[in-house]
C-alpha positions, 0 to 999 in steps of 0.5 A: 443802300445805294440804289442801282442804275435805273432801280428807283429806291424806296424811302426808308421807314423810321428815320427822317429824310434827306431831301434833295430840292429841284429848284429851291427858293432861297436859303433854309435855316433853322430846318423850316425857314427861308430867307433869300440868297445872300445877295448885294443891295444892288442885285436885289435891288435890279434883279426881279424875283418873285418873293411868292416862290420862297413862301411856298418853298417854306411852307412845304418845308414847314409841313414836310418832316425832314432832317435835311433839304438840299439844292439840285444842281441841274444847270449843268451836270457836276459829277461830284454832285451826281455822286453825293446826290447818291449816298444818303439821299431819299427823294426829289422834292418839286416845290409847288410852281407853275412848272408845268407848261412847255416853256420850263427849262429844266436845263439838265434835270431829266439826266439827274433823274436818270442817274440818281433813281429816287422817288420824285415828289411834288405837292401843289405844283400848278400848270400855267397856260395862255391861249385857248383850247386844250393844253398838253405837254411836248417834248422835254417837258413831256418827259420830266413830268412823265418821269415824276408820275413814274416815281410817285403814287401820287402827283399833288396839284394845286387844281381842276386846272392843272390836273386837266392839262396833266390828264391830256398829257397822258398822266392820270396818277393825280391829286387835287391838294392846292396851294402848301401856302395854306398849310403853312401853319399847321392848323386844320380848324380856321374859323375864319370870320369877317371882322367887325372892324376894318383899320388895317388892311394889307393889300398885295400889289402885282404891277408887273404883267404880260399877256400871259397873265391878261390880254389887256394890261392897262386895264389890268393895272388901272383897275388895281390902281383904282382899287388900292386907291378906294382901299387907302381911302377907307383904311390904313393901307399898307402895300405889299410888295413882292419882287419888282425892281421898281417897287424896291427902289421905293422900300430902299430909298434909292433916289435914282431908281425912284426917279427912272420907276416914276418914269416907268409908273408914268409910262405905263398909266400906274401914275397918272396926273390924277393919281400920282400925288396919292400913289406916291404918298403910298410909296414912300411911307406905306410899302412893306417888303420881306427877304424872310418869310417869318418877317411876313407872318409877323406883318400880316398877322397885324393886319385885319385884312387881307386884298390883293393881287398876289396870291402869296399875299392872301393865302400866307394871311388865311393860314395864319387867321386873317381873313383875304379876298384874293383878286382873280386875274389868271388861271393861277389865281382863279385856280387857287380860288376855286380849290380852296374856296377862297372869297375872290373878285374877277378882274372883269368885275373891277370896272365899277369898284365898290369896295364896300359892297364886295367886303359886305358880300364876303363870307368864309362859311365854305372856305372854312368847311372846304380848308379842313378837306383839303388839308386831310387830302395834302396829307393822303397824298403825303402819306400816299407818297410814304412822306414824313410829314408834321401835319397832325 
């Protein structure tokens, strides 16, 4: 049936839905999979995207059960996607993002929200704030997670963090459920332990930052540096890289983008005199790059460990069994942190790196006993929402 203006209509019972996706990342195939858009080499090669977007947008779709998931339309208003939007449809899907902050442009999805009255779902989306003091939500963006509250039971967050910043706006109806990320795999039971041996080990790089992620950022960069380097020294190292055009251009083998990221590495501190000779060893043979997140199970479960900056490249390696120490640098990865019990390492105790001792203090005894809760809470707010839902 076809809901009335203004009447939000309930999910149907009994049959698989029909999702519409605000903001998706990438493109779905195979019903649960996604790759990146189809998109000439040299704009993927120029354009920066976070490949950390399109491993969460698969995972959802991994522990969601659907029988078809579409794209919104929501940069501008297309009468003839309104109207389809209508027929057959069953809710609004938010993929987990840090959508919740005044700086969202949601362009037109508030009018879409209006004409097409289904329920509106997100699970695992997080708030991103810079500065101190408490922080609320104004104005359109208000309004967009207002209406979200309005059309769900329950809103899924990734943390203490970001249901503090949605309890100062006025909205209360919220779950901590973390990052799908860690879901992904459908597993309940990790009994994850620190390997007896250590021989390879992907360590996920973010060299890209501003002050929005940390007020000093050549020191941000120059402890990661230290640290991939002390972990190049001890193992086989593979890094991981995750959107930055100047880090393709070393996957891609573009001699000319490589001569202008030297020059950016230089500029920035990444490379200096003393440590550019091993970083660009680690350049040219030992960066690993995905554009399908299957490609990066497959990478990360022939790894021993897992390190670094990237949250998309720890916790896709807890889900499927590898152990990971996640770097703790902004209050996403601080966040995700604490909700999951991830074993972590705060940027300001990187001034001194000694790797081993931090690999000697790791253990998993209280993410392993935290990850089947917080996996039982994703699945009471599934539930509570009335989802379909593959999580046994």
């Amino acid at each position: 049936m076809i809901p009335v203006e203004g009447q939000v209509a309930p999910i149907p019972s009994g049959k698989k839905p029909r999702i519409l996706v605000l903001s998706p990342a990438g493109v779905v195939h195979d019903q649960d999979c996604v790759r990146w858009y189809d998109q000439p080499r040299e704009q993927i090669l120029g354009n920066y995207f976070n490949i950390g977007d399109m491993v969460v947008y698969d995972s959802t779709l991994k522990i969601l059960d659907h029988a078809e998931v579409r794209g919104t339309v929501i940069d501008q208003i297309v009468e003839t996607e309104i109207a389809q939007y209508r027929k057959g449809y069953d809710y609004f899907l938010i993929r987990a993002s840090n959508f919740v902050h005044n700086d969202m442009d949601w362009h037109h999805a508030i009018e879409v929200l209006e004409r097409v009255p289904l329920p509106v779902h997100a699970i695992g989306v997080g708030a991103q704030s810079h500065g101190a003091g408490v922080y609320r939500l104004t104005g359109q963006n208000l309004r967009f997670w207002q209406m979200v509250s309005e059309r769900s039971t329950v809103i899924g967050v990734r943390g203490t963090f970001t249901a503090d910043v949605l309890a100062a706006s006025g909205i209360h109806n919220v779950e901590i459920v973390g990052c799908p990320s860690m879901f992904r795999t459908r597993r309940r039971d990790l009994d994850i332990r620190m390997p007896e041996e250590i021989r390879r080990l992907a360590f996920s790089i973010r060299r890209e930052v501003d002050g929005t992620y940390s007020a000093d950022t050549a020191a941000y960069r120059r402890k990661q540096r230290d640290l991939l380097l002390q972990a190049a020294g001890m193992f086989d190292v593979t890094v991981s890289i995750h959107g930055e055009p100047e880090e393709k251009a070393f996957w891609f083998k573009d001699e000319a983008g490589m001569a202008q990221a030297r020059a950016t590495f230089r500029h920035e501190g990444w490379f200096t005199p003393e440590t550019e000779a091993a970083m660009e060893r680690l350049y040219r043979d030992k960066l690993f790059f995905f554009l399908e997140v299957a490609d990066y199970d497959r990478f990360i479960c022939a790894q021993d460990f897992a390190l670094g900056y990237r949250v998309h490249g720890v916790l896709p390696g807890l889900a499927n069994g590898v152990p990971g120490v996640l770097v703790r640098y902004d209050s996403r990865s601080g966040e995700l942190a604490q909700t999951h019990a991830i074993p972590s390492i705060g940027i300001d105790q990187l001034d001194h790196v000694d790797l081993p001792q931090i690999l000697r203090e790791t253990d998993f005894s209280e993410f392993n006993r935290v990850h089947r809760l917080r996996y039982d809470k994703m699945k009471f707010v599934l539930e509570a929402n009335g989802l379909a839902h593959r999580m046994g």
